[in-house]
Short mmCIF file of the C-alpha atoms (twelve columns), coordinates in Angstrom:
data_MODEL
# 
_entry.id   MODEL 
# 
loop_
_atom_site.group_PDB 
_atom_site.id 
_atom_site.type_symbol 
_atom_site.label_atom_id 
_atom_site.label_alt_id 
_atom_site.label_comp_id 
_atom_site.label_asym_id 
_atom_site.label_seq_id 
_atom_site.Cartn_x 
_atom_site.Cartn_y 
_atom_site.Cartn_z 
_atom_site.pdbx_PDB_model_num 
ATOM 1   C CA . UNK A 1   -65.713 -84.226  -211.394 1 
ATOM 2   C CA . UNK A 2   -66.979 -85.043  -215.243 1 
ATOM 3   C CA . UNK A 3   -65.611 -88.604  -216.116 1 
ATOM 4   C CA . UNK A 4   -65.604 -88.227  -219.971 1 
ATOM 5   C CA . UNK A 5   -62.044 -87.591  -221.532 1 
ATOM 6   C CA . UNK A 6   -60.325 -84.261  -221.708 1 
ATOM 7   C CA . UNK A 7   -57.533 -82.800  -222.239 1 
ATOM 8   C CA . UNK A 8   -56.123 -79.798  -219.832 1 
ATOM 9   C CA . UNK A 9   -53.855 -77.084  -221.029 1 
ATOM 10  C CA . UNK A 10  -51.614 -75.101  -218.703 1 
ATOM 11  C CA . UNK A 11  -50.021 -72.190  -219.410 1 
ATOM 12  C CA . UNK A 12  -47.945 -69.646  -217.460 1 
ATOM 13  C CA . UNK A 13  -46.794 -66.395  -219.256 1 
ATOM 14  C CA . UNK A 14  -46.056 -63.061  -219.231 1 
ATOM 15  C CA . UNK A 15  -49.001 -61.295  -218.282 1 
ATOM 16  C CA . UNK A 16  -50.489 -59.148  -220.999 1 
ATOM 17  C CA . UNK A 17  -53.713 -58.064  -223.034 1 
ATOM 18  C CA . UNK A 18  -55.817 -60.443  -224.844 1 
ATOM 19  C CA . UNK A 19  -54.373 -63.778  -223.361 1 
ATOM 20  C CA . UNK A 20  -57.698 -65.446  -222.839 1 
ATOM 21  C CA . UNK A 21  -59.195 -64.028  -225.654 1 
ATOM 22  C CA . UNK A 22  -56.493 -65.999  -228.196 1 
ATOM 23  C CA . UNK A 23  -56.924 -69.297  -225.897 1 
ATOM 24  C CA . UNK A 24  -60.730 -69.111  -225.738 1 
ATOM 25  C CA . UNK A 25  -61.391 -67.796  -228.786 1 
ATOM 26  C CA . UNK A 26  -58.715 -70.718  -230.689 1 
ATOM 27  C CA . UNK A 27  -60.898 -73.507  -228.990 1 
ATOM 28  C CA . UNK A 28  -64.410 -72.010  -230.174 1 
ATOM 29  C CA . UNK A 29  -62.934 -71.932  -233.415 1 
ATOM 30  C CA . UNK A 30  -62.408 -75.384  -233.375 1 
ATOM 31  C CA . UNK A 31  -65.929 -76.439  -231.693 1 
ATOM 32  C CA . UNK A 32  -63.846 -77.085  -228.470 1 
ATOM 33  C CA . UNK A 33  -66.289 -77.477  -225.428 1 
ATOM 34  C CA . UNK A 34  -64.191 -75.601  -222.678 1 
ATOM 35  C CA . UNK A 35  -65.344 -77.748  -219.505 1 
ATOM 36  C CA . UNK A 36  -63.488 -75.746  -216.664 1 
ATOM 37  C CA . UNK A 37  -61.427 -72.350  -216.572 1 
ATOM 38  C CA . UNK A 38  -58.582 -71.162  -213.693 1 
ATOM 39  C CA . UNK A 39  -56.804 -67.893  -214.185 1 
ATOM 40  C CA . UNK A 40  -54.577 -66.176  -211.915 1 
ATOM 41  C CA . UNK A 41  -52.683 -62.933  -212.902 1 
ATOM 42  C CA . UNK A 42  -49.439 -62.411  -210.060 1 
ATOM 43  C CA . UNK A 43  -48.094 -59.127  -210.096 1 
ATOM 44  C CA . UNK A 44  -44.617 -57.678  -211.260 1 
ATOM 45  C CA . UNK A 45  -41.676 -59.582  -209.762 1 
ATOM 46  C CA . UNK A 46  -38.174 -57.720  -208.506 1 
ATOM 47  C CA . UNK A 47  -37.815 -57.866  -212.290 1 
ATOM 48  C CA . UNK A 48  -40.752 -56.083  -213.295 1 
ATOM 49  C CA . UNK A 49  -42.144 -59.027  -214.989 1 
ATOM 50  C CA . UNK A 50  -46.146 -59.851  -214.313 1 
ATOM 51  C CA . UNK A 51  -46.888 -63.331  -214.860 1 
ATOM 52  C CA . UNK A 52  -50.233 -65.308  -215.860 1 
ATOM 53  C CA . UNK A 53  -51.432 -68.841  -215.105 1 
ATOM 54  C CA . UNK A 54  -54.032 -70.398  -216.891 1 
ATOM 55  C CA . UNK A 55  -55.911 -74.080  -216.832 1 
ATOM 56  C CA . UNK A 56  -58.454 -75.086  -218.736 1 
ATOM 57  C CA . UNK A 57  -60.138 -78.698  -219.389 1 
ATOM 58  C CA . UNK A 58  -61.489 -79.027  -223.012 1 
ATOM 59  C CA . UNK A 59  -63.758 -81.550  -223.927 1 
ATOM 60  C CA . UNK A 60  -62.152 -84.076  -226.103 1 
ATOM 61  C CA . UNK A 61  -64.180 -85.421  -228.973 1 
ATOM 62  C CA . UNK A 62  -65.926 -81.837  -229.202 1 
ATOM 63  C CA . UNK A 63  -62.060 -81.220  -231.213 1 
ATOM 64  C CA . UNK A 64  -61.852 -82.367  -234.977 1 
ATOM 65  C CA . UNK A 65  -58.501 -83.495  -234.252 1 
ATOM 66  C CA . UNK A 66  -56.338 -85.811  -231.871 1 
ATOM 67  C CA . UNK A 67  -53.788 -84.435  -229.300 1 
ATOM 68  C CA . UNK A 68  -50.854 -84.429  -231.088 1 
ATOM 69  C CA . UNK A 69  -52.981 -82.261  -234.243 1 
ATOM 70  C CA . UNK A 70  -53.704 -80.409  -231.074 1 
ATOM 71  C CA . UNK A 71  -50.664 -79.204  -229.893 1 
ATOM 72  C CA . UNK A 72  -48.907 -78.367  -233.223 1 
ATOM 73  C CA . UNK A 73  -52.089 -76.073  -233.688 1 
ATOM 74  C CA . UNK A 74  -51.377 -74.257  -230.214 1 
ATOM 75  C CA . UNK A 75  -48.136 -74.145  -231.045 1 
ATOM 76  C CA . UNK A 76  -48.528 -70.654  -232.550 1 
ATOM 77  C CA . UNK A 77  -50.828 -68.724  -229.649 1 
ATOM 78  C CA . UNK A 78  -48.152 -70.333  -227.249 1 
ATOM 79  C CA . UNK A 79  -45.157 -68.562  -229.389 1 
ATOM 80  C CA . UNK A 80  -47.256 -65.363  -229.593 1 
ATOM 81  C CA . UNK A 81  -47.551 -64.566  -226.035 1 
ATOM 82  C CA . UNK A 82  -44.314 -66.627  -225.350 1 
ATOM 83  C CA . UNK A 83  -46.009 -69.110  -223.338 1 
ATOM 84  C CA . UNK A 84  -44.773 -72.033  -221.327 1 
ATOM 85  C CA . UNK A 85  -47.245 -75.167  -221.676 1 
ATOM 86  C CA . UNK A 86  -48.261 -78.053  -222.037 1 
ATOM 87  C CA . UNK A 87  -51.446 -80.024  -223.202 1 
ATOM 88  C CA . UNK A 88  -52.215 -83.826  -221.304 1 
ATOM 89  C CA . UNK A 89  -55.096 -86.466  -222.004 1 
ATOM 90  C CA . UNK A 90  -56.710 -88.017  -219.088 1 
ATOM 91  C CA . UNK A 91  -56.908 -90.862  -220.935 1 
ATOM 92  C CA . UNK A 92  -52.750 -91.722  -220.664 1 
ATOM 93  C CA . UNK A 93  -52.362 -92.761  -216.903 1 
ATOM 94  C CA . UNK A 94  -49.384 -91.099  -215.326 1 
ATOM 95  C CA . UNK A 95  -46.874 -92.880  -214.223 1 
ATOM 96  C CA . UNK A 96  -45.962 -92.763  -210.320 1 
ATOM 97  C CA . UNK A 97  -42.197 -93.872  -209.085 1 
ATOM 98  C CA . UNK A 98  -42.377 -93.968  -205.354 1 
ATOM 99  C CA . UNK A 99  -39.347 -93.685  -202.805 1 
ATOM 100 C CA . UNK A 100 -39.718 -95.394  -198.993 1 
ATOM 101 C CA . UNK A 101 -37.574 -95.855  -196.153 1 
ATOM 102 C CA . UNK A 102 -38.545 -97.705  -192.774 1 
ATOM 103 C CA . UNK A 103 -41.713 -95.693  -192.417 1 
ATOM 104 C CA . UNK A 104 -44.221 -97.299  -194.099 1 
ATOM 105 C CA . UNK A 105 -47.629 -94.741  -193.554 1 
ATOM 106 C CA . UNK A 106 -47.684 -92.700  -196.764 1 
ATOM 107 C CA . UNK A 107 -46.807 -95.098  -198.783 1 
ATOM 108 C CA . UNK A 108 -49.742 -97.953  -197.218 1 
ATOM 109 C CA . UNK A 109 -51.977 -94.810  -197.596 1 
ATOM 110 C CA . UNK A 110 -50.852 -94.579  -201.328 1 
ATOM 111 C CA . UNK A 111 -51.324 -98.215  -202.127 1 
ATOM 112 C CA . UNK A 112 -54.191 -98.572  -200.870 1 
ATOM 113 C CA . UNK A 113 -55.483 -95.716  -202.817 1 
ATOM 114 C CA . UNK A 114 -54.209 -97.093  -205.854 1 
ATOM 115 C CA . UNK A 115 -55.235 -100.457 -205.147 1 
ATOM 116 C CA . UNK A 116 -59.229 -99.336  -204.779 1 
ATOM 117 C CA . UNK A 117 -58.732 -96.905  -208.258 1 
ATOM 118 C CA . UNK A 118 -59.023 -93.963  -206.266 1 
ATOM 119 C CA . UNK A 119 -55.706 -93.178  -207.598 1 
ATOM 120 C CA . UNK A 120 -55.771 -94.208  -211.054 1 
ATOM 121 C CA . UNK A 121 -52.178 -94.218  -212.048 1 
ATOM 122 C CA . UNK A 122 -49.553 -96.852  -212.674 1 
ATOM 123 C CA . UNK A 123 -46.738 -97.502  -210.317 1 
ATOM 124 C CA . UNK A 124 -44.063 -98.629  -212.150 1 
ATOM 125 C CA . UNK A 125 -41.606 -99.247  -209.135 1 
ATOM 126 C CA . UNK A 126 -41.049 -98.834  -205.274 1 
ATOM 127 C CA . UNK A 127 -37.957 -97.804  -204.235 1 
ATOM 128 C CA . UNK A 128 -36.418 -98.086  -200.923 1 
ATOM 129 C CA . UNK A 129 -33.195 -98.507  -198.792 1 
ATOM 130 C CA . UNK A 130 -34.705 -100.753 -196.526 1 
ATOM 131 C CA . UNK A 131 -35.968 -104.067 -197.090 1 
ATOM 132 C CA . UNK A 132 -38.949 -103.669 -194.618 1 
ATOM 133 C CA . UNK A 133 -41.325 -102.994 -197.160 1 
ATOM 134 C CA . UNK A 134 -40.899 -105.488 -200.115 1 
ATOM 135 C CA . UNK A 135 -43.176 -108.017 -198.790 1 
ATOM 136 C CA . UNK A 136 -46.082 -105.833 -199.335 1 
ATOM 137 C CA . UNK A 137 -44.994 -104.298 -202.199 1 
ATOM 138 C CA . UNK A 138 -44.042 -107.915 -204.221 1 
ATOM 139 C CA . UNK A 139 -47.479 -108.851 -202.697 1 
ATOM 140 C CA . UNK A 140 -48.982 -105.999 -204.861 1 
ATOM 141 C CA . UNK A 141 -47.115 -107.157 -208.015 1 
ATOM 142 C CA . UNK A 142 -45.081 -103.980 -207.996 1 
ATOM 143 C CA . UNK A 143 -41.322 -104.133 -208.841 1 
ATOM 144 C CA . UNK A 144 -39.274 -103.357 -205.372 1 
ATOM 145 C CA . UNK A 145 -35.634 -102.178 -206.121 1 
ATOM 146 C CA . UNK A 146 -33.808 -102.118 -202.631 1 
ATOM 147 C CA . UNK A 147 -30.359 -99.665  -203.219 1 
ATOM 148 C CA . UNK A 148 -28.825 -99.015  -199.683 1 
ATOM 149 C CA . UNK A 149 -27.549 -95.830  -198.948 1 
ATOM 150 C CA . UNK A 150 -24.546 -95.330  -197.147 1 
ATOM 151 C CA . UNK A 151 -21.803 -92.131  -196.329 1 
ATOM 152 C CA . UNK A 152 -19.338 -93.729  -198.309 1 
ATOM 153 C CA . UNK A 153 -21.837 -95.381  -201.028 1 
ATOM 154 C CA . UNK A 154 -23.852 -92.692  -202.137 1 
ATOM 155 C CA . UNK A 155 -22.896 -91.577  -205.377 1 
ATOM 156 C CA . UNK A 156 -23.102 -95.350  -206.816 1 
ATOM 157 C CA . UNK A 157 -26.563 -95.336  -205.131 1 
ATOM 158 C CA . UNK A 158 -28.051 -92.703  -206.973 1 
ATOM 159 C CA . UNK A 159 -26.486 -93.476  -209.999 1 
ATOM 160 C CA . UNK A 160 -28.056 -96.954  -210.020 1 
ATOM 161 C CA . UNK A 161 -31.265 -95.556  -208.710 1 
ATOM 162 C CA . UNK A 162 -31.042 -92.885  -211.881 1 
ATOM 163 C CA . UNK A 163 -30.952 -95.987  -213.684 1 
ATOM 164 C CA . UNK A 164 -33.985 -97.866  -211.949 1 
ATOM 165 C CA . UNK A 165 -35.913 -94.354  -212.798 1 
ATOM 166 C CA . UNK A 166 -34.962 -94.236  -216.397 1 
ATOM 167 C CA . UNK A 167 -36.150 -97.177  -217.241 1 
ATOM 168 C CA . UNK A 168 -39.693 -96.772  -215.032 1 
ATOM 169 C CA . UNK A 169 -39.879 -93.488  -217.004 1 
ATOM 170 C CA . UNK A 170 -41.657 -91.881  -214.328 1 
ATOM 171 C CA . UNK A 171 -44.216 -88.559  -214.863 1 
ATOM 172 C CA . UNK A 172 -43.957 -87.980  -210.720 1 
ATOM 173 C CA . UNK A 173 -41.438 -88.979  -208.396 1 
ATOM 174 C CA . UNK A 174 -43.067 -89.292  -204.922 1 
ATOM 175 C CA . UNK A 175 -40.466 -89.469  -202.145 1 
ATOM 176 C CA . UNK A 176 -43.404 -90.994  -199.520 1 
ATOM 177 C CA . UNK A 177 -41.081 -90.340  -196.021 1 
ATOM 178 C CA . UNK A 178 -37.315 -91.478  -198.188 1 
ATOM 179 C CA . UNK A 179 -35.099 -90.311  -195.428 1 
ATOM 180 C CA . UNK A 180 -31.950 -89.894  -197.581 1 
ATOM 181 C CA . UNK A 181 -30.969 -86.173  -199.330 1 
ATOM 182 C CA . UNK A 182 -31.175 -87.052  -203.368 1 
ATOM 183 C CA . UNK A 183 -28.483 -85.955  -205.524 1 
ATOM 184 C CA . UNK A 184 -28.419 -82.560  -207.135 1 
ATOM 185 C CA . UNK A 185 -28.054 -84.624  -209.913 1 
ATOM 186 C CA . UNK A 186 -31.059 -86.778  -209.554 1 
ATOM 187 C CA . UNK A 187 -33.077 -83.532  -208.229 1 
ATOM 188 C CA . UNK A 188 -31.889 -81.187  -212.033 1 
ATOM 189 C CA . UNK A 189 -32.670 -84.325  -214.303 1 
ATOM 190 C CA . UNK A 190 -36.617 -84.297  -213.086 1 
ATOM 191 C CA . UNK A 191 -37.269 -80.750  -212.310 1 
ATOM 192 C CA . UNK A 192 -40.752 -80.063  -210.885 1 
ATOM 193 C CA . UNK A 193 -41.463 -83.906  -211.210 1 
ATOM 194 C CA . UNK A 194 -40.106 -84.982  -207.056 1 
ATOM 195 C CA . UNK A 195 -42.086 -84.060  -204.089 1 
ATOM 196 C CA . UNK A 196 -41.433 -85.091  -201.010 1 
ATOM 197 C CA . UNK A 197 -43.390 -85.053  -197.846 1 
ATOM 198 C CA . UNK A 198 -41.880 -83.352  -195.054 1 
ATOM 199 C CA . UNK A 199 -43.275 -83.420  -191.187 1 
ATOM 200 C CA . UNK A 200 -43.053 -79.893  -190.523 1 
ATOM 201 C CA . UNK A 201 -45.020 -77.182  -190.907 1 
ATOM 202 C CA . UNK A 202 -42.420 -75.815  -193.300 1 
ATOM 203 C CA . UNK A 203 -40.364 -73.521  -193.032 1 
ATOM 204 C CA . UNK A 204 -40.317 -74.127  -189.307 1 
ATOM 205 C CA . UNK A 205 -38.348 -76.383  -188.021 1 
ATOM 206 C CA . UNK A 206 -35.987 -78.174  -191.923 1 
ATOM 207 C CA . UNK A 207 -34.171 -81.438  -191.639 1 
ATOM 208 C CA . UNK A 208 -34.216 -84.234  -189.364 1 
ATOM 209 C CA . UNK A 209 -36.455 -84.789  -186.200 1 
ATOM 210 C CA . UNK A 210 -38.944 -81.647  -186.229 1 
ATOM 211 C CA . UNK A 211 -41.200 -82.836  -184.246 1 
ATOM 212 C CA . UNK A 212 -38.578 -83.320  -181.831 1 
ATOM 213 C CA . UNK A 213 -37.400 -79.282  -182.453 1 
ATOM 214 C CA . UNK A 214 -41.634 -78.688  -181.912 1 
ATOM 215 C CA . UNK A 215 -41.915 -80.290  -178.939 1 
ATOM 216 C CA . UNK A 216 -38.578 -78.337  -177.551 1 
ATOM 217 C CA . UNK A 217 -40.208 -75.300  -178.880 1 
ATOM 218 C CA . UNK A 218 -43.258 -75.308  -177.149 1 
ATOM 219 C CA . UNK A 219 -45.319 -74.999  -180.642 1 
ATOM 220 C CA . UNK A 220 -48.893 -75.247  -180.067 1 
ATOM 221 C CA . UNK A 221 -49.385 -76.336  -183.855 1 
ATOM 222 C CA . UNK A 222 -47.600 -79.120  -185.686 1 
ATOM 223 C CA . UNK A 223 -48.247 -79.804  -189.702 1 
ATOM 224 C CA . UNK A 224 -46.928 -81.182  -192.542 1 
ATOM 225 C CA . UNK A 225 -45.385 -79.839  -195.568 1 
ATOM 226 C CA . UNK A 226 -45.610 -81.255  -199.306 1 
ATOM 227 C CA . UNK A 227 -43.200 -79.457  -201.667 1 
ATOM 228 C CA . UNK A 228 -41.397 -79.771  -205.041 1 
ATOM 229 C CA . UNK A 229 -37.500 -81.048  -204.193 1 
ATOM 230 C CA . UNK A 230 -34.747 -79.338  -205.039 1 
ATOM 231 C CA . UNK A 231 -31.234 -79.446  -204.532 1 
ATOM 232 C CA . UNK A 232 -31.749 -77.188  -201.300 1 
ATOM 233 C CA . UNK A 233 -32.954 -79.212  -198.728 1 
ATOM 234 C CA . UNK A 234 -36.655 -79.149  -197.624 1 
ATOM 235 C CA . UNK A 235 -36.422 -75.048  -199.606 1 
ATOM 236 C CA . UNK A 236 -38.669 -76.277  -202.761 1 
ATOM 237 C CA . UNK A 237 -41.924 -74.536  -203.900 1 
ATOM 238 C CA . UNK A 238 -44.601 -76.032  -201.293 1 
ATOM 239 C CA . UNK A 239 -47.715 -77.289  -202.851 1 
ATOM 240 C CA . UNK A 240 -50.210 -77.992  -199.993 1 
ATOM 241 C CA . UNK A 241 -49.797 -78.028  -195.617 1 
ATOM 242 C CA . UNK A 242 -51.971 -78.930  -192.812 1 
ATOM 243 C CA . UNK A 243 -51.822 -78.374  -189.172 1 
ATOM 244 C CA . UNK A 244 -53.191 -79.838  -186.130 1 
ATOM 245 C CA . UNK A 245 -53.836 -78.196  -182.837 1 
ATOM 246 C CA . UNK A 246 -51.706 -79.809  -179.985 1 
ATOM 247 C CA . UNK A 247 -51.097 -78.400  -176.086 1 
ATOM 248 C CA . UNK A 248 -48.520 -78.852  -173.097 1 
ATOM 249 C CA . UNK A 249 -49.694 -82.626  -172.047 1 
ATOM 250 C CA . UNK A 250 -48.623 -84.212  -175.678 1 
ATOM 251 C CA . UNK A 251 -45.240 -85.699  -176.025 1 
ATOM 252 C CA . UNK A 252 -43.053 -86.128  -178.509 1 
ATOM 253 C CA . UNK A 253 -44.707 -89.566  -179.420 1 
ATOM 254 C CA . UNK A 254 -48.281 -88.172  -179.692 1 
ATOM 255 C CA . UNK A 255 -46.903 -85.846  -182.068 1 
ATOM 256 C CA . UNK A 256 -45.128 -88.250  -184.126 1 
ATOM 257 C CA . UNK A 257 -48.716 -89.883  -183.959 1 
ATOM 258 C CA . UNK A 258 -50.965 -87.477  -184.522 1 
ATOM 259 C CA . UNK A 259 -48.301 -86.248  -187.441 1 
ATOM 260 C CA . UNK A 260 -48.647 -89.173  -189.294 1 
ATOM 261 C CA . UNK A 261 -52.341 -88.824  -190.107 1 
ATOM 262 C CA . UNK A 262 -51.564 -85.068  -191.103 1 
ATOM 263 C CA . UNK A 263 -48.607 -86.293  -193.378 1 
ATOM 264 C CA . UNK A 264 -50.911 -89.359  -195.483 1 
ATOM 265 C CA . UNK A 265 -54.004 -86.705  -196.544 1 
ATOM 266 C CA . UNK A 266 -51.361 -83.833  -197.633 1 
ATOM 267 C CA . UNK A 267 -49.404 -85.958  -199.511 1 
ATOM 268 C CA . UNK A 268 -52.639 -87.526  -201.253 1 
ATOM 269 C CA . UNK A 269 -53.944 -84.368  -201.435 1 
ATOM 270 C CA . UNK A 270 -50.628 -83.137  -203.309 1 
ATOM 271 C CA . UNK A 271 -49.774 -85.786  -205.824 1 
ATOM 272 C CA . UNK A 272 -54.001 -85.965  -206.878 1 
ATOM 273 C CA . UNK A 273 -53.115 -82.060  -207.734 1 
ATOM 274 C CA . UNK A 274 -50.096 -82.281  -209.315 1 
ATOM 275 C CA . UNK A 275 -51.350 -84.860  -211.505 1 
ATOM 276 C CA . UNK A 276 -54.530 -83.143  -212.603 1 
ATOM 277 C CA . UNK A 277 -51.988 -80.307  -213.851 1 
ATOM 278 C CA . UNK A 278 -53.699 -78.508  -210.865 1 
ATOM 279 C CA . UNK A 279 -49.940 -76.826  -209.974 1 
ATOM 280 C CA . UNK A 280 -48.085 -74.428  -211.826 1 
ATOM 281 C CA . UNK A 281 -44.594 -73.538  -210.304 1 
ATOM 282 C CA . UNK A 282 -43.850 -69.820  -210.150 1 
ATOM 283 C CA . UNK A 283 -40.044 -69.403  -208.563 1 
ATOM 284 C CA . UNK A 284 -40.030 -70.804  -205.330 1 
ATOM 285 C CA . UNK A 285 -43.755 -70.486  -204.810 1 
ATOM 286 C CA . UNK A 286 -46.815 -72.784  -206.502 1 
ATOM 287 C CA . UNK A 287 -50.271 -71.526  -207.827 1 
ATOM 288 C CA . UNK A 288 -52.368 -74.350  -206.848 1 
ATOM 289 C CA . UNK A 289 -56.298 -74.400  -208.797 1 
ATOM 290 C CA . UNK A 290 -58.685 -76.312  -207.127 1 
# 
């Protein structure tokens, strides 16, 4: 991947004529140095409604203006074709709120990715309703909020852990194995900005203890599912999934095992894409460029 600054534009619209002519051709006329180009046309929906997706990376200082200049210039092609989009720098480092409960695997995997710069992002806070996991976070210098969750708590928990996000003014929310159902609230005020890691191959097997329901099944593959939260439980748009091959002589522990491994590399796998702007979320399905 090319290291000097760009800025990528995504775009999802109503699929017509000329589209990539009016994108392309607005960049050339500004000397912009298109370094990379995804385009996917879906066809018509129940509604009759085609859609197109679009990503491009544009060479930054090949523009005669900054981003801001930028997107008040786009501004028009994107009302034209009635576009939804958005334009990001690679130089602003997203922010990344993480959510934990006892299981500590995804997010050691994160950490440790973010500690070596592989994931160059700032982590403005860990969340968790366990205190199992502060000692390595306060070790890291990150700020650990611990708000239990309880039946008869809940609703002041998420309301003080809507405050806690607010103020780490998150771009991603990553919900690295938080065992506890969010509030619809929480899930409408950052829409397409939660995913959560789920071990199932999805939508086998929702909710608590699949590899339990697997291993009662008889499956012969397990996998894990990264998707975009919603208020319906483990029904968001999935963004990436991975299986492993297992047979009759594994138990419910190997499988919980050999799970975790799967779980770490698709959740790594899904936040690196989501926050190259690599995922565009059509309905209750993802177009994912590589």
């Amino acid at each position: 991947m090319h290291r000097e600054r760009f800025y990528t534009l995504t775009v999802s619209c109503p699929d017509r004529v000329g589209i990539v002519a009016a994108v392309s051709g607005f960049f050339a006329k500004h000397g912009g140095w298109i370094l990379e180009t995804s385009l996917h046309a879906e066809p018509p929906d129940t509604t009759g409604i085609a859609k197109y997706f679009m990503r491009l990376e544009i060479k930054a200082d090949s523009l005669p203006f900054d981003l801001e200049h930028l997107r008040g210039e786009f501004q028009a092609i994107a009302d034209e074709f009635n576009m939804s989009w958005q334009i990001t720098d690679s130089a602003e480092r997203k922010r990344v709120a993480i959510l934990v409960s006892n299981q500590g695997h995804c997010l050691h995997d994160l950490l440790a990715r973010w500690q070596s710069k592989e994931l160059d992002v700032e982590i403005p806070c860990v969340i968790s309703n366990h205190e199992s996991l502060r000692r390595l976070v306060d070790w890291l210098g990150i700020p650990f909020h611990y708000v239990p969750v309880t039946p008869e708590n809940k609703a002041e928990a998420f309301a003080q852990m809507g405050k806690i996000l607010a103020d780490a003014n998150p771009d991603v929310i990553v919900l690295a194995r938080y065992m506890q159902i969010l509030s619809p609230e929480l899930c409408a005020q950052y829409p397409g900005q939660i995913i959560n890691i789920h071990h199932s191959f999805l939508p086998s097997f929702v909710g608590g203890k699949p590899y339990h329901q697997a291993f009662e099944r008889g499956v012969k593959l397990i996998g894990s599912t990264c998707h975009y939260v919603t208020a319906d439980l483990d029904q968001g748009p999935i963004i990436e999934q991975d299986v492993i091959r297992i047979d009759h002589s594994d138990s419910v522990e190997d499988m919980v095992r050999y799970g975790k491994d799967i779980e770490k590399t698709v959740l790594a796998r899904s936040l690196r894409q989501h926050l190259e702007g690599r995922v565009l979320i059509h309905g209750n399905k993802t177009i994912v460029f590589r």
